[in-house]
Structure formats: C-alpha cells, structure tokens
C-alpha positions in Angstrom: 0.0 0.0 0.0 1.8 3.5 -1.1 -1.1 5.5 0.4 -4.2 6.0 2.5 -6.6 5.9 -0.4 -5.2 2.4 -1.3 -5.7 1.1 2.0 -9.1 2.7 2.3 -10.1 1.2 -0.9 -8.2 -2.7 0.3 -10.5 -2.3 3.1 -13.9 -1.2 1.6 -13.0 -4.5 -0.4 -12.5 -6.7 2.3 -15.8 -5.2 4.5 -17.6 -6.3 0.7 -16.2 -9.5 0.1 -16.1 -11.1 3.7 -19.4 -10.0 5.0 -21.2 -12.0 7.0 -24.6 -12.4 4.3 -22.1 -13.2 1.4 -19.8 -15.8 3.7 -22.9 -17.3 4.7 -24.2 -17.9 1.3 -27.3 -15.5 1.9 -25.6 -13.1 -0.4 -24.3 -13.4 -3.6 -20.2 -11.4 -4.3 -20.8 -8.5 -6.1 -24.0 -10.8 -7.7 -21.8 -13.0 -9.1 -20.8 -15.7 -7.2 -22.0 -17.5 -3.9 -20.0 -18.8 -1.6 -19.7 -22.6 -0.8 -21.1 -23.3 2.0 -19.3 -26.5 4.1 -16.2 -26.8 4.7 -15.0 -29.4 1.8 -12.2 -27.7 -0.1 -13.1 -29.2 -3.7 -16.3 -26.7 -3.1 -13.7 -24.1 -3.2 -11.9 -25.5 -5.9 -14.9 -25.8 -8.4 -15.9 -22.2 -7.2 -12.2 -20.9 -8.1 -12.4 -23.2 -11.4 -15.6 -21.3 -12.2 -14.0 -17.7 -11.8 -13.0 -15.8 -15.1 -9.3 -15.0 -15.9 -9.5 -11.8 -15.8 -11.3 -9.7 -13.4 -14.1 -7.9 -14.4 -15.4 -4.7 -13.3 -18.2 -5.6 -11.7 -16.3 -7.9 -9.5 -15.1 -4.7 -7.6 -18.7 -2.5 -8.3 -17.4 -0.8 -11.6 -18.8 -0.2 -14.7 -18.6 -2.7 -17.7 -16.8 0.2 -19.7 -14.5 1.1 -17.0 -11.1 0.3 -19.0 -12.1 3.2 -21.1 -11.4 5.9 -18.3 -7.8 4.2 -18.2 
C-alpha cells in the first residue's frame, strides 16, 4: 500500500467480500458468485475453477466500460 486511499479502498474491499450475508451464502459477491457453503475444499476448488481469468469490473462494483477511463 503507497497511500491512505489504497488502504481505504483494500478495506472497503474486504468489509464487501467477507461479510457475514455473502460468507454465509445468503448473499451473492458483487452478484456474481456464492460462496460454498461447508467446509470441503473441492467446493472451493470448483468455485475458483468457475471464476474468469481476468477480473471484471463488476467484481469490484465498476462499470462494464470502465477500461475506457484508463
């Protein structure tokens, strides 16, 4: 982290991702993805395995057309 926005930013991140409703499986990431629920780490694999391999904006609650504004 160079800065205090970054590490605002890394936390606002973390409060969205690991949040009780979305760890629990009553909420979905970003509307995306649920969470597996259990504790069997192939779950986790075939969640991973269904991931894209890039990240896309709406993972982090950006627009679609984001990359444009780079």
């Amino acid at each position: 982290m160079d800065n205090d926005f970054d590490l605002r930013v890394l936390r606002t991140y973390m409060e969205q991702i690991f949040k009780d409703s979305v760890m629990k499986g009553q909420e979905s990431l970003s509307g995306i993805m649920q969470a597996p629920q259990g504790n069997k780490s192939n779950d986790f694999f075939a969640a991973i395995s269904k991931m894209p391999d890039t990240d896309i904006p709406e993972l982090f609650g950006l627009p679609s057309n984001i990359d444009r504004s780079v």
